[in-house]
N, C-alpha and C positions, 0 to 999 in steps of 0.2 A: 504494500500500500504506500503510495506518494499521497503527501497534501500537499497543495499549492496555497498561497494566500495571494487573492488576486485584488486588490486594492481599485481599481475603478469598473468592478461588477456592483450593479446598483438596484438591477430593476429585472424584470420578467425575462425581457428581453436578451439581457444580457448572460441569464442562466442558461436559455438556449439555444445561443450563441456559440457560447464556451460547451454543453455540453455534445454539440454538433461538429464543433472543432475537434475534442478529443475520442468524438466517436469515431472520427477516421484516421484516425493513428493505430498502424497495425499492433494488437495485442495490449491497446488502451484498458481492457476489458468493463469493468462497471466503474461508471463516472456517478459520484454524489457531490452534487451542487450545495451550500449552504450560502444561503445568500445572506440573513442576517450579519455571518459572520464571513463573510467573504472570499471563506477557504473550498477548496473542490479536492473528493478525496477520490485518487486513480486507482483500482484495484490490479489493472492486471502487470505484466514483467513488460512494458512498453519503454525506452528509455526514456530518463526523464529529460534530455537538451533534444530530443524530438517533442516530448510534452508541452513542453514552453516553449520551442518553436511553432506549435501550431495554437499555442495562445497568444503567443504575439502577433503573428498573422490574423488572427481572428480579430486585432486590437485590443486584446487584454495583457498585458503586457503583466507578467508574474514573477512570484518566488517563489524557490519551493518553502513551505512552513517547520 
């Protein structure tokens, strides 16, 4: 399990956003969104500078947490 803490995920939109970006990351596997708290948790063995490559592209630009 990766978390990300994604600092300008704000609204509806933006959960599935990001969760449509890392659903196409080969072996992403279950993406959980927390939007309150801004963190996204990746369960599968995807790497993570592909993972934050496809959230930067998505303009969510991340850490991991």
């Amino acid at each position: 399990m990766t978390t990300f803490f994604v600092p300008d995920m704000s609204c509806g939109h933006c959960k599935a956003a990001i969760e449509t970006a890392l659903a196409a990351v080969p072996q992403a596997g279950e993406v959980k969104v927390d939007l309150a708290a801004r963190k996204v948790d990746v369960s599968g063995p995807a790497l993570t500078s592909e993972l934050l490559r496809a959230l930067e592209a998505a303009g969510y630009p991340a850490t991991v947490a």
